[in-house]
N, C-alpha and C positions, 0 to 999 in steps of 0.2 A: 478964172481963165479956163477956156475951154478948147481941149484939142484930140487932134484924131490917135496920134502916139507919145506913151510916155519913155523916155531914153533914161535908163540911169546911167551915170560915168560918162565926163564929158574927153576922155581918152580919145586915142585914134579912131577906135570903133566908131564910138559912140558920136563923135562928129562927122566922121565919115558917113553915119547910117541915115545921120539928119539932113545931110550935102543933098545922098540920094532921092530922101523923102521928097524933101524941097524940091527935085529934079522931075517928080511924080506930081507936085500937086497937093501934096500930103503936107498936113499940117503936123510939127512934133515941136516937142521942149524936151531941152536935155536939161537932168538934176544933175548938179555936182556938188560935192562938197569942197572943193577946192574953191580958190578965186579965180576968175577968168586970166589974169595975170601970170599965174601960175601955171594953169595947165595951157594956155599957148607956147609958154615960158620955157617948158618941158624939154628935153632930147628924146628926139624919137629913133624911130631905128635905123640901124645904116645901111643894111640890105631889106630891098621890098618884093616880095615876089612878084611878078609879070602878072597874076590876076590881080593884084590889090592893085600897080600899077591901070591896071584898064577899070577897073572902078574907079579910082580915083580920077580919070581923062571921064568919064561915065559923069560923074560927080561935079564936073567944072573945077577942079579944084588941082591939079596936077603942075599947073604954071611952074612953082618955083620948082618944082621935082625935076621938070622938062630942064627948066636954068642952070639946077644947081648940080644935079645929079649926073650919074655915069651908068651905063650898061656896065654891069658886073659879067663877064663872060666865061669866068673861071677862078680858078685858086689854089694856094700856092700849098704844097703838105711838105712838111720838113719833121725829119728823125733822126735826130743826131747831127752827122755832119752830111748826111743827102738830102737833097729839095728834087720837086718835082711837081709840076703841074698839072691840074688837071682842065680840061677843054670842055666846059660844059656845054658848048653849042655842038660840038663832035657826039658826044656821048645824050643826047637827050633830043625828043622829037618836037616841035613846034607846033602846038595842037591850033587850028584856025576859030 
Protein backbone atom coordinates (compact mmCIF):
# COMPACT_ATOMS: atom_id res chain seq x y z
CA UNK A 1 0.00 0.00 0.00
CA UNK A 2 1.11 3.26 -0.76
CA UNK A 3 0.08 6.70 0.60
CA UNK A 4 0.91 10.24 1.19
CA UNK A 5 0.01 10.29 5.33
CA UNK A 6 0.19 7.77 7.94
CA UNK A 7 -2.74 8.47 10.89
CA UNK A 8 -2.32 6.70 14.03
CA UNK A 9 -5.58 6.43 16.27
CA UNK A 10 -8.67 6.09 14.42
CA UNK A 11 -10.34 8.50 17.37
CA UNK A 12 -12.11 11.89 16.75
CA UNK A 13 -8.74 13.44 15.54
CA UNK A 14 -7.62 10.95 13.88
CA UNK A 15 -10.77 10.56 11.49
CA UNK A 16 -11.54 13.97 11.48
CA UNK A 17 -7.68 14.63 10.07
CA UNK A 18 -8.37 12.00 7.35
CA UNK A 19 -12.19 13.70 6.43
CA UNK A 20 -9.88 16.87 5.90
CA UNK A 21 -7.07 15.07 3.85
CA UNK A 22 -9.61 13.42 1.70
CA UNK A 23 -11.17 17.31 1.40
CA UNK A 24 -7.53 18.21 0.03
CA UNK A 25 -6.84 15.45 -2.27
CA UNK A 26 -4.58 13.86 0.03
CA UNK A 27 -4.32 10.51 0.24
CA UNK A 28 -3.93 8.96 4.17
CA UNK A 29 -4.76 5.48 6.18
CA UNK A 30 -5.54 5.59 9.56
CA UNK A 31 -3.88 2.63 11.91
CA UNK A 32 -5.97 1.49 14.69
CA UNK A 33 -5.93 -0.98 17.05
CA UNK A 34 -9.37 -1.17 17.77
CA UNK A 35 -12.09 -2.74 15.41
CA UNK A 36 -13.86 -0.42 13.29
CA UNK A 37 -16.95 -1.43 15.19
CA UNK A 38 -15.81 -0.26 18.05
CA UNK A 39 -14.38 2.90 17.65
CA UNK A 40 -17.44 4.18 15.49
CA UNK A 41 -19.32 2.54 18.44
CA UNK A 42 -17.60 4.95 20.74
CA UNK A 43 -19.27 8.10 22.91
CA UNK A 44 -17.81 11.10 21.98
CA UNK A 45 -18.02 14.30 23.49
CA UNK A 46 -20.96 16.37 24.51
CA UNK A 47 -19.85 19.80 24.14
CA UNK A 48 -17.72 20.69 20.73
CA UNK A 49 -15.98 23.94 20.55
CA UNK A 50 -17.26 26.43 17.63
CA UNK A 51 -13.65 25.65 15.83
CA UNK A 52 -13.82 21.94 15.74
CA UNK A 53 -17.50 22.61 14.82
CA UNK A 54 -16.23 24.44 11.43
CA UNK A 55 -13.76 21.85 10.79
CA UNK A 56 -15.93 19.41 10.87
CA UNK A 57 -18.70 21.57 8.33
CA UNK A 58 -14.80 22.06 6.59
CA UNK A 59 -14.70 18.26 6.58
CA UNK A 60 -18.23 17.34 5.01
CA UNK A 61 -18.88 15.51 7.81
CA UNK A 62 -21.06 17.72 10.40
CA UNK A 63 -24.58 16.35 9.13
CA UNK A 64 -25.76 14.56 12.12
CA UNK A 65 -24.09 17.22 14.53
CA UNK A 66 -26.30 19.89 12.46
CA UNK A 67 -29.47 17.11 13.32
CA UNK A 68 -28.66 15.91 16.41
CA UNK A 69 -27.04 18.67 18.21
CA UNK A 70 -27.74 22.19 20.17
CA UNK A 71 -25.93 25.41 20.47
CA UNK A 72 -24.64 25.31 24.09
CA UNK A 73 -25.01 28.99 24.98
CA UNK A 74 -24.30 29.01 28.60
CA UNK A 75 -24.25 27.13 31.96
CA UNK A 76 -25.66 26.60 34.88
CA UNK A 77 -22.79 27.00 38.49
CA UNK A 78 -24.67 25.94 41.58
CA UNK A 79 -23.05 26.05 45.37
CA UNK A 80 -24.90 24.95 47.80
CA UNK A 81 -28.47 25.96 47.78
CA UNK A 82 -27.55 29.19 44.96
CA UNK A 83 -27.64 28.70 41.10
CA UNK A 84 -26.72 30.97 38.73
CA UNK A 85 -25.94 31.31 35.07
CA UNK A 86 -23.54 32.20 33.19
CA UNK A 87 -24.30 33.79 29.39
CA UNK A 88 -21.45 32.89 27.38
CA UNK A 89 -22.70 34.76 24.16
CA UNK A 90 -22.78 38.06 26.73
CA UNK A 91 -19.46 37.56 28.08
CA UNK A 92 -17.20 36.35 24.91
CA UNK A 93 -16.52 37.85 21.49
CA UNK A 94 -17.26 36.13 18.02
CA UNK A 95 -14.08 36.00 16.30
CA UNK A 96 -15.14 35.98 12.03
Amino acid sequence: MKTQVAIIGGGPSGLLLAQLLQARGIDSVVLEHKTRDYVLGRIRAGVLEQGLVGLMEEAGCADRLHAEGYAHEGTLISYGDEMFRIDFAKHTVTVP
